[in-house]
KOLKEVEX-814448 format. One record per residue (C-alpha): residue in three letters; x, y, z. Coordinates in Angstrom, 1 decimal, decimal comma, padded with zeros to 4 digits. Layout:
BEGIN
code:ALA	px:X	py:Y	pz:Z .
...
//
This chain:
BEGIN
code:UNK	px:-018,9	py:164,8	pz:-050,1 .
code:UNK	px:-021,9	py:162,5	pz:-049,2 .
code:UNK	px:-021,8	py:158,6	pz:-049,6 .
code:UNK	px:-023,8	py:158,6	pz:-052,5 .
code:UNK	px:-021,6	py:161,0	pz:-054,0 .
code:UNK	px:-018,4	py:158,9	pz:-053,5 .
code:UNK	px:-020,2	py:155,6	pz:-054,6 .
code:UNK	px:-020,8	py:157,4	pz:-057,6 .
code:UNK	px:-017,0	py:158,1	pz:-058,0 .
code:UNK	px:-015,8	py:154,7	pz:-057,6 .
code:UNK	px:-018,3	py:153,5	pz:-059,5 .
code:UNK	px:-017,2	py:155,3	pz:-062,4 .
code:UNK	px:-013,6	py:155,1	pz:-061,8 .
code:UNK	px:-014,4	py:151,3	pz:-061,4 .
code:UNK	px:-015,8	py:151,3	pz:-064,8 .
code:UNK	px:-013,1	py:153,5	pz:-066,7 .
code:UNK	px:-010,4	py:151,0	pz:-064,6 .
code:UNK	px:-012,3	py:148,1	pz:-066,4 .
code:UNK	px:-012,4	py:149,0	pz:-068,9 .
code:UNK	px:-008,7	py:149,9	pz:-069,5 .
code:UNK	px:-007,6	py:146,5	pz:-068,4 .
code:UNK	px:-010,2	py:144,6	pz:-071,0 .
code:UNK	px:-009,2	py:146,8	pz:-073,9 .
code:UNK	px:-005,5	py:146,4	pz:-072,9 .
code:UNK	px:-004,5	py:143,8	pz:-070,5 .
code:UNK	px:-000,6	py:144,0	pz:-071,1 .
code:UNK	px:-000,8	py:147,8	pz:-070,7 .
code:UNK	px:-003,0	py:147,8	pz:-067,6 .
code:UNK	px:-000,6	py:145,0	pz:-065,9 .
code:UNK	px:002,2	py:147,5	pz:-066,4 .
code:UNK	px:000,8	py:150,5	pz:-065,3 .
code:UNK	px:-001,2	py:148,9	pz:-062,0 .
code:UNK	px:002,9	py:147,7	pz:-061,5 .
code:UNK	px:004,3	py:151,2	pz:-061,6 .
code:UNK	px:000,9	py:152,6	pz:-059,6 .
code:UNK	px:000,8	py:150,4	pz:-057,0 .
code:UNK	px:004,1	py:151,2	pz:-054,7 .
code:UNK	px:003,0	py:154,7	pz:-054,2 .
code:UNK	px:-000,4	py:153,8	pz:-052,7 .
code:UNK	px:000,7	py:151,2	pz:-050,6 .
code:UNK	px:003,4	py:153,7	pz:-049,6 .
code:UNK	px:001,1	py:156,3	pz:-048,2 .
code:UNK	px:-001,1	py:153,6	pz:-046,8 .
code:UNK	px:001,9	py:152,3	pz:-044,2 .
code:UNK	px:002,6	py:156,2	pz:-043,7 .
code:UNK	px:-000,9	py:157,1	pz:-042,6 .
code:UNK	px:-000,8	py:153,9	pz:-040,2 .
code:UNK	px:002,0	py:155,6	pz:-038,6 .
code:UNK	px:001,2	py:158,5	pz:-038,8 .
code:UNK	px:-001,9	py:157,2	pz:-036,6 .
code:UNK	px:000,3	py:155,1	pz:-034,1 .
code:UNK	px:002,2	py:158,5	pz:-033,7 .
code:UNK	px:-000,4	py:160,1	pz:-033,1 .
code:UNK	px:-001,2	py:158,0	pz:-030,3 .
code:UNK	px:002,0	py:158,3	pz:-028,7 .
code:UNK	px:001,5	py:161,6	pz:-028,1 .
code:UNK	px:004,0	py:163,1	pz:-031,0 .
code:UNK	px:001,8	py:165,6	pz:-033,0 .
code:UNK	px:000,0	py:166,9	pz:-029,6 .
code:UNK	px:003,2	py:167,1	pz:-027,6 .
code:UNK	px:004,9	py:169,6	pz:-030,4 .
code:UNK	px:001,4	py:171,8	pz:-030,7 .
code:UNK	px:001,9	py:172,2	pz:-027,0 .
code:UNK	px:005,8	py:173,1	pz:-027,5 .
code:UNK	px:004,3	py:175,6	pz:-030,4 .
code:UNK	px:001,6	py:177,0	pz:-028,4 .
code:UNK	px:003,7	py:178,1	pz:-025,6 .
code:UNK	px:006,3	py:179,9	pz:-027,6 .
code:UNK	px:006,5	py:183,5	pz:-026,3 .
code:UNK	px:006,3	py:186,5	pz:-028,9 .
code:UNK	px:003,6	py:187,5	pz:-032,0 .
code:UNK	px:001,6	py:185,4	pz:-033,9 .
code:UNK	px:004,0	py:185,7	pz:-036,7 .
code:UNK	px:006,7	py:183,3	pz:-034,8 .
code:UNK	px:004,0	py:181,1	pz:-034,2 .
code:UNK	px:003,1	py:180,6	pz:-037,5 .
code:UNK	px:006,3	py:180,0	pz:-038,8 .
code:UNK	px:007,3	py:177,9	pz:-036,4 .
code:UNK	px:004,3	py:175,6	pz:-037,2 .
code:UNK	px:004,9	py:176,0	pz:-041,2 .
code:UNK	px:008,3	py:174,4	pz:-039,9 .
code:UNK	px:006,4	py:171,4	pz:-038,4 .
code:UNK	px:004,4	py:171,1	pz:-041,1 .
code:UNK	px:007,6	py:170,6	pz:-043,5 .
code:UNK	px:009,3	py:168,0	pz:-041,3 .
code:UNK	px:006,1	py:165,8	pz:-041,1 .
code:UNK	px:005,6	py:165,9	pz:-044,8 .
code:UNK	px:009,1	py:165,3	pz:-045,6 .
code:UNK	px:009,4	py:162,0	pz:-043,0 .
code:UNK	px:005,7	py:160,7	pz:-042,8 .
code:UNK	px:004,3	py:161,8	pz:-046,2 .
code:UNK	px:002,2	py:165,5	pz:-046,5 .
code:UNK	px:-001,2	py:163,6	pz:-046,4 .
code:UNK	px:-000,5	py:162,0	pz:-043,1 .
code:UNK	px:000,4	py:165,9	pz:-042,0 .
code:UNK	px:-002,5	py:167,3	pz:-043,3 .
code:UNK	px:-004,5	py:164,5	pz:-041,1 .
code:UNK	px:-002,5	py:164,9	pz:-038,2 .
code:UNK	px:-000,9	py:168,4	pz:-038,2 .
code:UNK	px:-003,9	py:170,7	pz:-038,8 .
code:UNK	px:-006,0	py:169,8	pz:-035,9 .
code:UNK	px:-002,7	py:170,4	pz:-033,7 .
code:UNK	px:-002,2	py:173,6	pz:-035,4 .
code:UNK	px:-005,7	py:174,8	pz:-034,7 .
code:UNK	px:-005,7	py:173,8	pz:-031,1 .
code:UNK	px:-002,7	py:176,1	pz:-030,9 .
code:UNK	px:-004,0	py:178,8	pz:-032,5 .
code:UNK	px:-007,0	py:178,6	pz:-030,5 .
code:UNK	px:-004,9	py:177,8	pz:-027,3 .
code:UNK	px:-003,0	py:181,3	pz:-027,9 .
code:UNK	px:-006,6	py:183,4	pz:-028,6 .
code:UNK	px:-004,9	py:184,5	pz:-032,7 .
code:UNK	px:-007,1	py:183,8	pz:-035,6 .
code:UNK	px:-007,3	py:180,0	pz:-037,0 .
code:UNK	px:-007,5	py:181,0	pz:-040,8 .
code:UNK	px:-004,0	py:181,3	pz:-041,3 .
code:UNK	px:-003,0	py:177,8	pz:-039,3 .
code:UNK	px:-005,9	py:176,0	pz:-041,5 .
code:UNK	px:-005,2	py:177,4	pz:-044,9 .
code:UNK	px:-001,2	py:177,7	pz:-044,3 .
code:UNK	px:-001,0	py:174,1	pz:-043,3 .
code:UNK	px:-001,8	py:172,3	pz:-046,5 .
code:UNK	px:-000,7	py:175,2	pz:-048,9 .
code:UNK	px:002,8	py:173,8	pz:-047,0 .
code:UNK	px:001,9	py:170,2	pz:-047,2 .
code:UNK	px:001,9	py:170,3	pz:-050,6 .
code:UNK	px:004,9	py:173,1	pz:-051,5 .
code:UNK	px:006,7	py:170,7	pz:-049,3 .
code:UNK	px:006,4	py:167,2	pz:-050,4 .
code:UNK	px:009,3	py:167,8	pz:-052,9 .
code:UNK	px:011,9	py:166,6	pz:-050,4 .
code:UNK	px:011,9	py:163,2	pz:-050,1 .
code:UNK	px:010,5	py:160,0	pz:-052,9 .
code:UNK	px:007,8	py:159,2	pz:-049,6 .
code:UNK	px:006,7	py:163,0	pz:-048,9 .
code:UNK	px:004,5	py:162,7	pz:-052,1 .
code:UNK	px:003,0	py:159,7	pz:-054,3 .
code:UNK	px:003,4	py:161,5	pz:-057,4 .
code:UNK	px:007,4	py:161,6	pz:-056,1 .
code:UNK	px:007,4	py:157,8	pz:-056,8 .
code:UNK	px:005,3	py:157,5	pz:-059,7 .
code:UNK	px:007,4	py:160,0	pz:-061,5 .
code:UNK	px:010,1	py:158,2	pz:-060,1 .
code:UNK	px:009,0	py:155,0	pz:-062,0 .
code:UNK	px:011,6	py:154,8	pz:-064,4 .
code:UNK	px:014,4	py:156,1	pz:-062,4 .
code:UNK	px:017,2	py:153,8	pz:-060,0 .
code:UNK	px:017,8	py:156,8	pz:-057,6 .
code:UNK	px:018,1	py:156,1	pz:-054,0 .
code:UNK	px:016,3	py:158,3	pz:-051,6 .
code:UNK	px:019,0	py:160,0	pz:-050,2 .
code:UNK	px:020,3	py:160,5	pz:-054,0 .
code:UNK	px:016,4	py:161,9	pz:-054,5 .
code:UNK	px:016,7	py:164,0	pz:-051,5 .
code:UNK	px:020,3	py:165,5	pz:-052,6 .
code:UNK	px:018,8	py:166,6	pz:-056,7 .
code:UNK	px:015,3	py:167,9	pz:-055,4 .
code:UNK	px:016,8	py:170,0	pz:-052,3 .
code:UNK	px:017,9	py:173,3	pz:-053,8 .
code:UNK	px:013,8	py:173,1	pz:-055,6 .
code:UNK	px:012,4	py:171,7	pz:-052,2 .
code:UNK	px:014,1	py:174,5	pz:-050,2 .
code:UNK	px:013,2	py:177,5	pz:-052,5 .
code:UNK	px:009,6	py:176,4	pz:-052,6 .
code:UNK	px:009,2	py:175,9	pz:-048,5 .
code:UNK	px:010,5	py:179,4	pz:-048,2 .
code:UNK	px:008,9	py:181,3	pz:-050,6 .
code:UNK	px:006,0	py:179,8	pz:-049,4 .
code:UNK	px:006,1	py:180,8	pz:-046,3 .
code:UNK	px:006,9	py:184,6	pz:-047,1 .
code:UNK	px:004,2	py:184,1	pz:-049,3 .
code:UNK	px:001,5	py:183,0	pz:-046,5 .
code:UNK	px:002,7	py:185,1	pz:-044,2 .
code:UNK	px:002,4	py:188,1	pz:-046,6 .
code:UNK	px:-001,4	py:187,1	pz:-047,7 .
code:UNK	px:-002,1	py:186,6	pz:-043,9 .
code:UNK	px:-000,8	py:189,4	pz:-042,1 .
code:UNK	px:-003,4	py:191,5	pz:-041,2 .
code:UNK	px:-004,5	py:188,2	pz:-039,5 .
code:UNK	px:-002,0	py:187,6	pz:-037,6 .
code:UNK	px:-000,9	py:191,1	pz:-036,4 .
code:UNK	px:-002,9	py:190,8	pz:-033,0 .
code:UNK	px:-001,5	py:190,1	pz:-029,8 .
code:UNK	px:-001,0	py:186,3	pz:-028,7 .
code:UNK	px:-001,4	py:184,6	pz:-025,2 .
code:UNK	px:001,0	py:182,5	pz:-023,8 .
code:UNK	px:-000,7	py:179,3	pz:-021,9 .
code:UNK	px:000,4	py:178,4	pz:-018,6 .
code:UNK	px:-000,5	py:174,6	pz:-018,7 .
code:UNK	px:002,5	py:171,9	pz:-020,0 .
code:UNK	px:001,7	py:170,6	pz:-023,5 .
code:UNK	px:001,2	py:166,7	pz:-023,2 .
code:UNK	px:004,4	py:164,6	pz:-023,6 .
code:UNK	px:005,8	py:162,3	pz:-026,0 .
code:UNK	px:005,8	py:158,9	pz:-025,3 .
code:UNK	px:008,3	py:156,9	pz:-026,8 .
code:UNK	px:006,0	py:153,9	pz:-028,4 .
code:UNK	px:005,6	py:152,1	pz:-031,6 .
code:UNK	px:004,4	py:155,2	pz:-033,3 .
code:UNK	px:007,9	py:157,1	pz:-032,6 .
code:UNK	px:010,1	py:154,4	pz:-033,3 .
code:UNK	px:007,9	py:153,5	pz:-036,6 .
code:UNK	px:008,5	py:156,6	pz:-037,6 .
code:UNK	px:012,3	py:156,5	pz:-037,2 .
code:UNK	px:012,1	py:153,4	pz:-039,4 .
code:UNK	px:010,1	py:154,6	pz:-042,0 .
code:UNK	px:012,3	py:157,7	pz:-042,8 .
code:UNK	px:015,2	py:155,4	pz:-042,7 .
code:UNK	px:013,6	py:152,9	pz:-045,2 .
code:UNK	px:012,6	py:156,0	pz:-047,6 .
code:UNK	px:016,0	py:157,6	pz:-047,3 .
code:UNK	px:018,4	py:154,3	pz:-047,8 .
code:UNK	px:016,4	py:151,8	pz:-049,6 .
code:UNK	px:015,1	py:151,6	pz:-053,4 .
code:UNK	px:011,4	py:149,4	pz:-052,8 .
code:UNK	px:010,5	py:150,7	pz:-049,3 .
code:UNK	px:006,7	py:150,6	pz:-050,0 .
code:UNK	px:006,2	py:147,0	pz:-048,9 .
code:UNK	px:008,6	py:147,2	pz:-045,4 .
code:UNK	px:006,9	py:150,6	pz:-044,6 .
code:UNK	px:003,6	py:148,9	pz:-044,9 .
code:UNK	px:004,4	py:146,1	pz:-042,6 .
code:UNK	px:006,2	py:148,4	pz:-040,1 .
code:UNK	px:003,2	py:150,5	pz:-040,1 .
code:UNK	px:000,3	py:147,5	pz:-039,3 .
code:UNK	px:003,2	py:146,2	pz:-036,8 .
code:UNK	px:002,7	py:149,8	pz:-035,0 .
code:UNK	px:-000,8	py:149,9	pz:-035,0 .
code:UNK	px:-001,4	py:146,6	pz:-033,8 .
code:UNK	px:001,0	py:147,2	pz:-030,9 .
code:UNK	px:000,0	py:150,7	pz:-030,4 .
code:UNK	px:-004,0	py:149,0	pz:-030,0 .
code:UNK	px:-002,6	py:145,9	pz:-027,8 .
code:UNK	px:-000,9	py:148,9	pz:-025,6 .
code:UNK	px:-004,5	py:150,3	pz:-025,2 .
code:UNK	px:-003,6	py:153,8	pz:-027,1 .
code:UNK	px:-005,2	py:153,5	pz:-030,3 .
code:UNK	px:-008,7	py:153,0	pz:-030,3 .
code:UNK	px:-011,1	py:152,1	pz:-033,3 .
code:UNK	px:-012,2	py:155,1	pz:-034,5 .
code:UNK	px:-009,6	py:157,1	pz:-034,1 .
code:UNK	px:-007,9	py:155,2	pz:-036,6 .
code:UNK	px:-010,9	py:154,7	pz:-038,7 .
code:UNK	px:-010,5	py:158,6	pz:-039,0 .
code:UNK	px:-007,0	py:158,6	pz:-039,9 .
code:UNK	px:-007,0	py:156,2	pz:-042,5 .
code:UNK	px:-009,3	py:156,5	pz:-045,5 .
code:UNK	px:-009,5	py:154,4	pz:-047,8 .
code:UNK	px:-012,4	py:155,6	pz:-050,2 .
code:UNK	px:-010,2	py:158,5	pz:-051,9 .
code:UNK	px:-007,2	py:156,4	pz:-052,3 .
code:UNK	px:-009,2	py:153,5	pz:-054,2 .
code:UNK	px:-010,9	py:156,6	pz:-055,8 .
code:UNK	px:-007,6	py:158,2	pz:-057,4 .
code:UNK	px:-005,9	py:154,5	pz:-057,9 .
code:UNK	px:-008,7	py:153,8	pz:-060,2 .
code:UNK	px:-008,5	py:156,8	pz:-062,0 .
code:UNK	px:-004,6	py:156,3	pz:-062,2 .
code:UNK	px:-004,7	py:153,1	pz:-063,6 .
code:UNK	px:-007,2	py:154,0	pz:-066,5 .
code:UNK	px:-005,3	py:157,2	pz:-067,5 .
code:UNK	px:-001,6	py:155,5	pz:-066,8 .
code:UNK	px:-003,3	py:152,7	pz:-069,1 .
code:UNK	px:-004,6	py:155,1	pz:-071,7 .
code:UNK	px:-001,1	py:156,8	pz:-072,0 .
code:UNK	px:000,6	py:153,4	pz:-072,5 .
code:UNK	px:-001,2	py:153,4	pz:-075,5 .
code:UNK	px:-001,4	py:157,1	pz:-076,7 .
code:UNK	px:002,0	py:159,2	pz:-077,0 .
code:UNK	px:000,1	py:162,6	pz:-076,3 .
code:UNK	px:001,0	py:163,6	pz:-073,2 .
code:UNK	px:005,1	py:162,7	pz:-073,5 .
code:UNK	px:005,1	py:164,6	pz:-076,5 .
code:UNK	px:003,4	py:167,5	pz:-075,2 .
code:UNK	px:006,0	py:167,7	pz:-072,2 .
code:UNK	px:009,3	py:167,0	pz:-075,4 .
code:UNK	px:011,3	py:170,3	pz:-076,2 .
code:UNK	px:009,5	py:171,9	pz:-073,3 .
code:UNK	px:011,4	py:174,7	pz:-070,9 .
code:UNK	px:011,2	py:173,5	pz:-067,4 .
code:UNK	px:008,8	py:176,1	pz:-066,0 .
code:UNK	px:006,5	py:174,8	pz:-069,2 .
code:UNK	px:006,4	py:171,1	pz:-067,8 .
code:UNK	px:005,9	py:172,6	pz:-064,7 .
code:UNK	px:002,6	py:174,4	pz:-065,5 .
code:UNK	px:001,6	py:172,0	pz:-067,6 .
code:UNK	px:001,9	py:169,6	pz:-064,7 .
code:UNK	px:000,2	py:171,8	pz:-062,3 .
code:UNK	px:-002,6	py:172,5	pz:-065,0 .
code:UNK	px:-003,3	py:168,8	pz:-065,3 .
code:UNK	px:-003,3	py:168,1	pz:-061,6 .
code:UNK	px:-006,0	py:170,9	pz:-061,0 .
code:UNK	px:-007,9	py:169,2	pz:-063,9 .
code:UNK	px:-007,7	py:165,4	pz:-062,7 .
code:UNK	px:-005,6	py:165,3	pz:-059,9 .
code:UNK	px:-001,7	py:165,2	pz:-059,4 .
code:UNK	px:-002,2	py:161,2	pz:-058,8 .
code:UNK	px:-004,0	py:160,5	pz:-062,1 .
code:UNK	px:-001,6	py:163,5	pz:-063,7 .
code:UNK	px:001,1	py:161,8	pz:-063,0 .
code:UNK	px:000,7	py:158,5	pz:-064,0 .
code:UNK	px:-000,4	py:160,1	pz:-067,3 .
code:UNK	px:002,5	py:161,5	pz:-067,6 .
code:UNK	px:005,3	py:159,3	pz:-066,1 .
code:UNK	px:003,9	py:156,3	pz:-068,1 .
code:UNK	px:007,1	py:157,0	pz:-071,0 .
code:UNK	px:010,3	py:158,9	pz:-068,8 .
code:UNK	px:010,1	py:162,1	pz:-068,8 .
code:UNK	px:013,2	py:164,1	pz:-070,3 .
code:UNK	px:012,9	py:166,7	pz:-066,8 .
code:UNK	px:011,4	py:164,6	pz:-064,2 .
code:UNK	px:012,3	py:167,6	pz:-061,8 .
code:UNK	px:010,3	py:170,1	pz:-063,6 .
code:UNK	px:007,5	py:167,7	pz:-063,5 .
code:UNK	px:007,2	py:167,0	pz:-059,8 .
code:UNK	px:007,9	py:170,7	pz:-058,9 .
code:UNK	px:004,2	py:171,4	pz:-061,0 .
code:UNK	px:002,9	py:167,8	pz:-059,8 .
code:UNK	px:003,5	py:169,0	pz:-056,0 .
code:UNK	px:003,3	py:172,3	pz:-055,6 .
code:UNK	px:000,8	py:173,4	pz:-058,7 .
code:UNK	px:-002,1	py:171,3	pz:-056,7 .
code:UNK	px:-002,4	py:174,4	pz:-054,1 .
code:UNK	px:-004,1	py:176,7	pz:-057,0 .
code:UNK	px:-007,3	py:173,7	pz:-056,7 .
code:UNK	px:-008,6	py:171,2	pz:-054,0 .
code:UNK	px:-009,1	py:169,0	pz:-057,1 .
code:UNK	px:-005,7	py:168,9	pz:-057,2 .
code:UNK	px:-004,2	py:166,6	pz:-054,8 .
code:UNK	px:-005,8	py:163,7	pz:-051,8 .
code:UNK	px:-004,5	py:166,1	pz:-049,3 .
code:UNK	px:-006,7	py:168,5	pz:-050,2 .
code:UNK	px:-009,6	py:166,5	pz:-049,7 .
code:UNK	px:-008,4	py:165,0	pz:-046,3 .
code:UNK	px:-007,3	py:168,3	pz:-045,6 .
code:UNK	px:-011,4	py:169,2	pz:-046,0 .
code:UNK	px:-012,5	py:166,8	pz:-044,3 .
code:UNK	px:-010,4	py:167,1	pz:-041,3 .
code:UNK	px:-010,9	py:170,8	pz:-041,5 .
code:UNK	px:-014,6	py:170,2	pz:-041,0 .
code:UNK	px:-014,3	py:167,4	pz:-037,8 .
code:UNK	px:-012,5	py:170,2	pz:-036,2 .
code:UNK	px:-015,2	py:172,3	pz:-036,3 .
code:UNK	px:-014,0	py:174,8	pz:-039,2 .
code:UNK	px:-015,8	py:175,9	pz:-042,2 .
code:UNK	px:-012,8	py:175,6	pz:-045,4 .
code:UNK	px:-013,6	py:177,8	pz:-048,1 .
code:UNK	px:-012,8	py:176,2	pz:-051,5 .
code:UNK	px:-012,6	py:179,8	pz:-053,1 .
code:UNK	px:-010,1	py:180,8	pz:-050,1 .
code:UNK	px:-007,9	py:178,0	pz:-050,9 .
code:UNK	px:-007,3	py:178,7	pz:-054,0 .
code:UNK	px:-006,8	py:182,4	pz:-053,5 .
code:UNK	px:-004,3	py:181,0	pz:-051,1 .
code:UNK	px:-003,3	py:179,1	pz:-053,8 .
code:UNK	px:-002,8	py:181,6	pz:-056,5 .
code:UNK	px:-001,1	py:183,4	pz:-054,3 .
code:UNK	px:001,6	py:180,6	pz:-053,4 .
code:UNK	px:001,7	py:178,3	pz:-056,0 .
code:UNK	px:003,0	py:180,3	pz:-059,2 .
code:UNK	px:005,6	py:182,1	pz:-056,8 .
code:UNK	px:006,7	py:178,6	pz:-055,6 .
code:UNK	px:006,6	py:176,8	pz:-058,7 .
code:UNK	px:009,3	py:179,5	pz:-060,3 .
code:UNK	px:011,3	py:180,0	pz:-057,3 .
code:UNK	px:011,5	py:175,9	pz:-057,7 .
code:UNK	px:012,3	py:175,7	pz:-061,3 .
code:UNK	px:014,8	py:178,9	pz:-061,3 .
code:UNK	px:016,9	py:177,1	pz:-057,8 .
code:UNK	px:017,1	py:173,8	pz:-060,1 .
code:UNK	px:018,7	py:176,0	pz:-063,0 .
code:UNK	px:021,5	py:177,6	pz:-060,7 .
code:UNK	px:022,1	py:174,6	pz:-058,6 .
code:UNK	px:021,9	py:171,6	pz:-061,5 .
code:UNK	px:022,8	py:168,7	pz:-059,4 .
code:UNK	px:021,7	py:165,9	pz:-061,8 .
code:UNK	px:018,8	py:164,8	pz:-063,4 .
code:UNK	px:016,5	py:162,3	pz:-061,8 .
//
């Protein structure tokens, strides 16, 4: 998207934000107090996620991935499996910045088509941000009305977090076969190592902040400036490597857009009671509808602005339905524009047959694990 193009969409998003809060001060007050945790949130995990980078931690386990012996099919999972564990500790749009380009340098590095690493890497991003209140924003905005500790999060939206990582992987494995049936070389050269810098250790932090503490939006933030800052004084992290990492323009974008909707809904019952009486896997489309249509960030705080009677049902379409659409979710769009720095050419129509291959599988593999193993509501 060109510069003129994004002015153009904060400029409107600007508007409809201004608008909100001059027609309804109160409301916008309460919603920008809900919406703003969430943002700030994914703003400390990206800073990180860029001091981590620095350290050496997403290169060093591309190398380990590269040099695993076997098919391509091994490989693949065993980079879906990285993909998970960075989305559920460091948020799934700091692994769609990070991750990808590691996963393409190992695809490359082994000689086995890219296609599968690229498009499998944020179809997982997103099927796997149910896991934890910090893998995904719309986790916290949802999670607006609730008291539930992350650990108590993490407990409830496991049996749907697992059955959607899974299936989703049989899924992309399925759709990509043919792809990843040829044979795979096996580098000679040590993968670089892990440094154990601000970046690691920030990382520790902030899953322990997510996991044990109700507001860690704030200390997460602060722990992840602290990391860059030493991670630059330390000579590893130069300007414009963490210009690229952190970008600003879609976040301001979508917590615009957020406000004005999460405003609007304060004001107009419509969208909690088109999600009352509904069967789970209803809210759940409904959810993923509306994310494809504005985006999970806006789609949430549309919805969320009143609780929702089956907050679980909600995330799994606010999460996981955004793979049928790169409207759907930021990661999406970082995920396109990282694609294209490393040299790839992402197909929007391949993503969402990757999508509509995933997504409605997921989505009901979610919703039926949260009806056999009902551990609470949220």
């Amino acid at each position: 998207m060109s510069r003129r193009q994004w002015l153009a969409l904060l400029l409107a998003a600007g508007a409809a934000g201004a608008v909100a809060v001059l027609a309804a001060p109160a409301r916008a007050a309460s919603t920008a107090a809900q919406i703003w945790a969430p943002f700030v949130l994914v703003t400390g995990l990206l800073l990180i996620g860029a001091a981590a980078d620095a350290d050496g931690l997403f290169a060093a386990a591309g190398g380990r991935l590269a040099r695993l012996p076997g098919r391509p099919i091994p490989l693949f999972l065993a980079a879906l499996v990285l993909v998970a564990g960075v989305t559920a500790v460091l948020n799934l749009d700091t692994a769609v910045v990070f991750v990808t380009p590691v996963l393409l340098a190992a695809a490359a590095s082994r000689g086995v088509d890219e296609a599968p690493f690229l498009y499998g890497s944020v179809a997982m991003c997103n099927s796997a941000s149910l896991i934890l209140p910090g893998s995904n924003l719309t986790n916290l905005l949802v999670l607006g009305h609730g008291r539930v500790s992350g650990a108590t999060y993490a407990l409830r939206m496991a049996p749907a977090s697992a059955a959607a990582v899974l299936v989703t992987g049989a899924v992309l494995v399925m759709f990509f076969r043919r792809s990843l049936r040829s044979h795979a070389l096996v580098p000679d050269v040590d993968g670089p190592r892990i440094v154990v810098g601000p970046g690691v250790v920030a990382t520790v932090g902030a899953a322990t902040l997510v996991l044990f503490t109700s507001g860690p939006a704030l200390p997460v933030l602060v722990l992840g400036i602290a990391a860059v800052l030493v991670s630059r004084h330390l000579g590893r992290l130069g300007q414009r490597r963490l210009r690229a990492a952190l970008n600003v323009r879609p976040l301001l974008l979508l917590f615009l857009v957020a406000l004005a909707l999460g405003t609007l809904a304060r004001s107009w019952s419509g969208p909690t009671r088109l999600l009352a009486g509904k069967a789970p896997w209803e809210s759940a489309a409904l959810a993923a509808i509306s994310s494809v249509l504005v985006n999970n960030l806006p789609a949430a705080a549309l919805f969320s602005a009143h609780a929702s009677a089956d907050a679980r049902a909600l995330l799994v379409g606010l999460d996981v339905g955004p793979n049928l659409a790169v409207t759907g979710a930021l990661s999406a769009l970082l995920w396109l524009r990282i694609a294209r720095t490393a040299g790839q050419r992402p197909s929007v129509r391949t993503y969402s047959l990757v999508g509509l291959a995933v997504a409605p599988l997921a989505m009901a593999a979610a919703i039926v694990a949260l009806r056999l193993f009902s551990l609470g509501r949220l």
